[in-house]
N, C-alpha and C positions, 0 to 999 in steps of 0.2 A: 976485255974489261972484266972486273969480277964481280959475280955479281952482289947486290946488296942484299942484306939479311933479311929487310923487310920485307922487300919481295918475297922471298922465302914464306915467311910467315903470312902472307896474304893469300900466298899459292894454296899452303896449306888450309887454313881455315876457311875458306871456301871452297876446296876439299867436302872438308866434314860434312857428313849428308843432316847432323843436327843442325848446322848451319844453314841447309840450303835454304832457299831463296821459296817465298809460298806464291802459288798463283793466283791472279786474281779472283779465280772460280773455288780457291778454296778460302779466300779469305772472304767474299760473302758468304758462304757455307757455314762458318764460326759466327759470322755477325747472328744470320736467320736464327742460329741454335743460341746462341746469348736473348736474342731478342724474346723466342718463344719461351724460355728458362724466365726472365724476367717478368713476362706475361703472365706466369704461370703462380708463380709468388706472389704478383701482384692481388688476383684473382683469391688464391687462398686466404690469403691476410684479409681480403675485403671481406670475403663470406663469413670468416671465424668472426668481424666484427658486428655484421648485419645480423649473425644470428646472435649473437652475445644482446644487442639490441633488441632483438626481438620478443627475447625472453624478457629481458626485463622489462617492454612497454605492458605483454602480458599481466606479469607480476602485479605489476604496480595497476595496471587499470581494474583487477580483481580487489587492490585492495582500496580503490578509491569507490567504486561501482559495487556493492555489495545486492545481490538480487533482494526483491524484495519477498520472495518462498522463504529465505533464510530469515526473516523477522519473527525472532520470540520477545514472550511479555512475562511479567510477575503479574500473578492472576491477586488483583486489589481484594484488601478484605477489609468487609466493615461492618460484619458480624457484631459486633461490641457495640459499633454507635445503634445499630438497630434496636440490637436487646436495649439498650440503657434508652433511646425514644421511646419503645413500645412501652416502658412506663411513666411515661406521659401521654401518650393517645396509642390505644390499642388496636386504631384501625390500621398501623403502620405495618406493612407486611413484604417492603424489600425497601435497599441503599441502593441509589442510583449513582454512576460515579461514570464520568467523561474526561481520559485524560486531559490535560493541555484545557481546560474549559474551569467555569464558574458549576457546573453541573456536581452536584458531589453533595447530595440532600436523602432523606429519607423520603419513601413511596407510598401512599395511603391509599387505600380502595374503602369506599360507602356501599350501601345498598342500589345507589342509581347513581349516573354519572352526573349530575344537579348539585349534589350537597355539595363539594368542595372545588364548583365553578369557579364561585369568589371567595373563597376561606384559604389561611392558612393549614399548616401541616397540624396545625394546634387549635383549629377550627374558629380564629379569630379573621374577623373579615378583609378581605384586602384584595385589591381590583388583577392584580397578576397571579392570584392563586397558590397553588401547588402541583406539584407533580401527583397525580395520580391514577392509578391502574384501572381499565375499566369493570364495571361491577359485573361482570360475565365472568371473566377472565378467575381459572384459577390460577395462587401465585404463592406457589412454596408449599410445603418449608423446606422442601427441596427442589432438586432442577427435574425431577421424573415426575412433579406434582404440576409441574408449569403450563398453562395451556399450549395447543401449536401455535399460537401466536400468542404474547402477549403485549398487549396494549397499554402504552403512558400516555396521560394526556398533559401539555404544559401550555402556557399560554404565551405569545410575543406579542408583538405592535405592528403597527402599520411601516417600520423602520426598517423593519428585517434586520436591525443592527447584532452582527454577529458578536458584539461584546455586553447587549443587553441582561435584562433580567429574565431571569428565569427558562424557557425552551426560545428564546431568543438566541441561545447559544446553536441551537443546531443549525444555525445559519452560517455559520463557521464551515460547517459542510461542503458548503460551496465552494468553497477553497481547496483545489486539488492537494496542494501541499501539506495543507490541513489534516485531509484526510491521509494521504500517505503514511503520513508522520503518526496520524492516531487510529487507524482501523479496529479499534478492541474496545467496544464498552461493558463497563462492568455492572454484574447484578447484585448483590450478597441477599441470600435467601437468610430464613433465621438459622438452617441448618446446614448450609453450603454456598460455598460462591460460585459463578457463574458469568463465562467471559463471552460475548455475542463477535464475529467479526460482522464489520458492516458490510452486505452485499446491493446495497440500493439505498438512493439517493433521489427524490424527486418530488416536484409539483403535480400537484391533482386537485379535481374537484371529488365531492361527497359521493359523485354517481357512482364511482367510483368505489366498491366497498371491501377496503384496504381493512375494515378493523373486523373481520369478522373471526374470531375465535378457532375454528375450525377448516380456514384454509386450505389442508392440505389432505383434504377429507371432503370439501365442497368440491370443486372444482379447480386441483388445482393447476392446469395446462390453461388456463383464462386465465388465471391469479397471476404465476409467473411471467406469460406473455406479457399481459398489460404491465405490470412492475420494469420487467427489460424493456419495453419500450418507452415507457415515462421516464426511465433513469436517465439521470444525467452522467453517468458514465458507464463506461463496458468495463465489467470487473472479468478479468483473463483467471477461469478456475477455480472462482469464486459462486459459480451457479449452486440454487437449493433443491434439493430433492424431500421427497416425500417421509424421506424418515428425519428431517431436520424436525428442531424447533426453532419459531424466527420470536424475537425483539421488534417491535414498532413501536417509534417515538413520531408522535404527533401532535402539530405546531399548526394556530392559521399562519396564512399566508396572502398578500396584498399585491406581490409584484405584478401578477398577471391577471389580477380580480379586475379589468375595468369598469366595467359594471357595477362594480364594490356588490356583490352579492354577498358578500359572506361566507360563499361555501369553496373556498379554495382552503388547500391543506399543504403542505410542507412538510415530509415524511422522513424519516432515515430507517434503515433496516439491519438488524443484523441476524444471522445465524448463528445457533449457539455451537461452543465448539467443545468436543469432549475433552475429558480428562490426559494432559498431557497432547494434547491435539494444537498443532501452529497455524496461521492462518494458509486459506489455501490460496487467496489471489496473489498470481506472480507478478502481475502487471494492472494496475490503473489507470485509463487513458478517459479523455472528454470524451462523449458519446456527439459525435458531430449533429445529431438531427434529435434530440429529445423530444417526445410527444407532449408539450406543455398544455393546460389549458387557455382555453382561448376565451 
């Protein structure tokens, strides 16, 4: 018989060692190297994405979260309103100014701290006063004339309402965000302005003697102690050293008087910051155990 052609070409092509037949040992062989190839790609791709990710939550949480070391201010001037009060009362000898507040008045100093208990800035009478420096205190006409501490006195109510009149306002203080948002009050001397950052916040009683002119020259490792413990928050690098000058705004105070004695006080503090100088506290946080009076 003869044979068929097909045959032939069967014979052949199975033949061809391109053709031959793979064994089962090398065809998982091929799977395992596909597989770990796959894996491999897989892995790269994911990583190029997680980092591409990573960078950007970076990014963006730097530009939502701004530290608070990076906060700068325009240093307020109110030189002009001064000069243009001091001819109308000559006792006027600085501008007080609190941003985000009702605070934003001229400063008077008398011979004793009595005369303008209950007067205006313009020495007519009226039960909330004025702002004024105490008669120790030197104040201007520049920031090198200042004492190491100086001393405002304003008056509030029994409310503490931080949107009241007058140092009523330094009640607002208590308000962390408040403060965040405002740590700079401003002074304008006749011949210079003058920005304080606030490093203390607190209730006290009179035993306590926060007003005395030369703090940092008395004693001041008591002065400071007492002040960071009374505060009502921990300022992160914002502490005062010896060669500062401090700002004290003082306010009575009623929340803790129960006794209603009268000699509770309500303080804010600031140091003053030099020329071209930013604030130094990175962080303000609530001081969990503040030494309140009792």
């Amino acid at each position: 018989m003869k044979r068929n052609d097909t045959d032939k070409t069967t014979k052949i092509i199975n033949s061809d060692p391109k053709h031959k037949k793979l064994s089962d040992a090398d065809i998982k062989k091929k799977k395992i190297v596909l597989v770990c190839i796959c894996i491999l790609i897989i892995a790269i791709i994911a990583g190029v994405i997680a980092g591409v990710f990573i960078v950007k939550k970076k990014n963006a949480s730097k530009k939502a979260v701004p530290t608070q070391s990076k906060l700068t201010y325009t240093l307020a001037d109110n030189r002009q309103k001064l000069a243009e009060f001091k001819t109308k009362n000559n006792d006027a000898v600085a501008w007080l100014e609190i941003p985000d507040s009702n605070v934003n008045d001229p400063v008077v100093q008398a011979k004793d701290n009595d005369f303008y208990l209950r007067k205006t800035e313009l020495k007519k009478y009226n039960v909330y006063g004025c702002y004024f420096a105490d008669y120790e205190c030197s104040v201007g006409p520049g920031a090198s004339s200042l004492s190491e501490n100086t001393i405002i006195y304003g008056h509030s109510n029994t409310r503490e309402n931080p949107n009241g009149k007058k140092f009523e306002q330094l009640f607002k203080y208590r308000d962390i965000e408040f403060l965040k948002k405002n740590p700079i009050i401003f002074l304008s001397l006749q011949n210079e302005n003058v920005a304080f950052e606030v490093f203390a916040v607190f209730y006290t009683t009179t035993d306590f003697y926060y007003i005395t002119t030369t703090p940092l020259t008395d004693d001041f490792d008591d002065f400071t102690k007492q002040i960071y413990e009374k505060n009502e928050y921990v300022f992160n690098g914002g502490k005062i050293t010896k060669n500062d000058k401090i700002l004290t705004l003082s306010t009575c105070a009623f929340r803790y008087d129960k006794g209603k004695t009268g000699n509770h006080r309500f303080v804010v503090m600031g140091r003053m910051l030099k020329k071209g100088e930013n604030p130094k506290s990175t962080e303000i946080t609530r001081n969990p155990n503040p030494k309140r009076p009792e």
